[in-house]
C-alpha positions in Angstrom: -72.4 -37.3 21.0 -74.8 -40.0 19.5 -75.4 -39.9 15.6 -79.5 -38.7 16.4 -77.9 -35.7 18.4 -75.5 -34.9 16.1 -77.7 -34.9 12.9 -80.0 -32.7 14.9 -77.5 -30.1 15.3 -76.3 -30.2 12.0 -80.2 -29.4 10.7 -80.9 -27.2 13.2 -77.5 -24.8 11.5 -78.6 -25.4 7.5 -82.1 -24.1 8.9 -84.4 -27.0 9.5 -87.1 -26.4 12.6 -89.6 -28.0 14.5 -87.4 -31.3 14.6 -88.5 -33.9 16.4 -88.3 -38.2 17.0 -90.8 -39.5 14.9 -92.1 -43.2 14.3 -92.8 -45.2 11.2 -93.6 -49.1 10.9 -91.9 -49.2 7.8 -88.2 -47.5 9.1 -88.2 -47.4 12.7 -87.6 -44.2 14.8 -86.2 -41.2 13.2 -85.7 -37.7 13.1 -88.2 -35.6 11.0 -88.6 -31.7 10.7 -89.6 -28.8 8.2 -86.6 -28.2 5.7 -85.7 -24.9 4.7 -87.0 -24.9 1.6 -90.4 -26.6 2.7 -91.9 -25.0 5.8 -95.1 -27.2 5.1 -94.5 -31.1 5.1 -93.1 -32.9 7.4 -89.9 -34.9 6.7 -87.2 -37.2 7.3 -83.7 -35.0 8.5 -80.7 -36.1 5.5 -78.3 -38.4 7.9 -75.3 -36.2 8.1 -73.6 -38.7 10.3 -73.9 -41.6 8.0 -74.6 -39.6 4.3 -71.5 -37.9 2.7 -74.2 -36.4 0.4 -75.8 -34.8 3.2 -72.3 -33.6 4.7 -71.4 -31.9 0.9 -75.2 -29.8 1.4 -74.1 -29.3 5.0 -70.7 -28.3 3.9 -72.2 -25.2 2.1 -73.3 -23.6 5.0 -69.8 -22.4 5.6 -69.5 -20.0 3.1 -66.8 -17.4 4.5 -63.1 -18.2 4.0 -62.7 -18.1 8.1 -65.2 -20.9 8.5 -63.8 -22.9 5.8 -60.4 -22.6 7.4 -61.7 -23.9 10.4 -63.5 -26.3 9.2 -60.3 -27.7 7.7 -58.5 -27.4 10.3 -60.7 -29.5 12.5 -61.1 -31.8 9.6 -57.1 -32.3 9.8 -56.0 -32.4 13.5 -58.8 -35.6 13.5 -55.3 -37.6 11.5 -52.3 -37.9 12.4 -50.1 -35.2 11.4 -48.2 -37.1 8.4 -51.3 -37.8 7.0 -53.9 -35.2 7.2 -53.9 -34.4 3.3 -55.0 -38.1 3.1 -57.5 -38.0 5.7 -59.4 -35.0 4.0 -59.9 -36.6 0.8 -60.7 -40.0 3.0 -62.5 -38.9 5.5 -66.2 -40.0 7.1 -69.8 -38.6 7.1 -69.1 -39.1 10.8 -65.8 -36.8 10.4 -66.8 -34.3 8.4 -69.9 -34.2 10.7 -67.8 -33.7 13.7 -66.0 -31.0 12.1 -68.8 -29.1 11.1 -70.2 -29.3 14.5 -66.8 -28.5 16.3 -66.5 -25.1 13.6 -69.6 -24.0 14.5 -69.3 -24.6 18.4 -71.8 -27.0 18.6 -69.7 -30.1 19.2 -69.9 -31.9 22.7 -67.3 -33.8 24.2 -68.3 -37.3 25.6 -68.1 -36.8 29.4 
């Protein structure tokens, strides 16, 4: 999955809507939407990918202990096994963001 796809996944679950590619002069193309808490302007989606900011918002979506299980489970099995302790405290936007996706079935395999 590309990092657009996968940050529009990842907004689509913490509630965002209407998300589409938008175009400014100033930044390029990008992703823009209405965030949960503001269902009137029209704004830039956080880069879960790149942001581990966004991820830690993301993150609280999963709020039942099955989800957070999983969620560390798939953050874990991305290391090898000696050293997935390490690779949760060092791990990526870009993991985390994969993990998140791949807990709440949204993930897609490169084919």
């Amino acid at each position: 999955m590309n990092p657009s796809e996968i940050n529009k996944r990842i907004a689509i679950a913490c509630g965002w809507t209407v998300i589409k590619e938008s175009c400014s002069d100033r930044i390029g193309r990008f992703l823009a939407g209405y965030s949960p808490t503001d269902k009137e302007n029209w704004v830039q989606i956080p880069n879960y990918h790149g942001d581990l900011n966004a991820m830690h918002e993301a993150e609280s979506m999963l709020s039942d202990v099955i989800s957070i299980k999983s969620y560390c489970h798939h953050l874990t099995s991305q290391a090898h096994p000696e050293y997935a302790t390490e690779h949760l405290v060092r791990c990526s936007a870009a993991d985390k963001a994969e993990a998140f996706l791949r807990t709440i079935g949204q993930w897609e395999d490169d084919k």
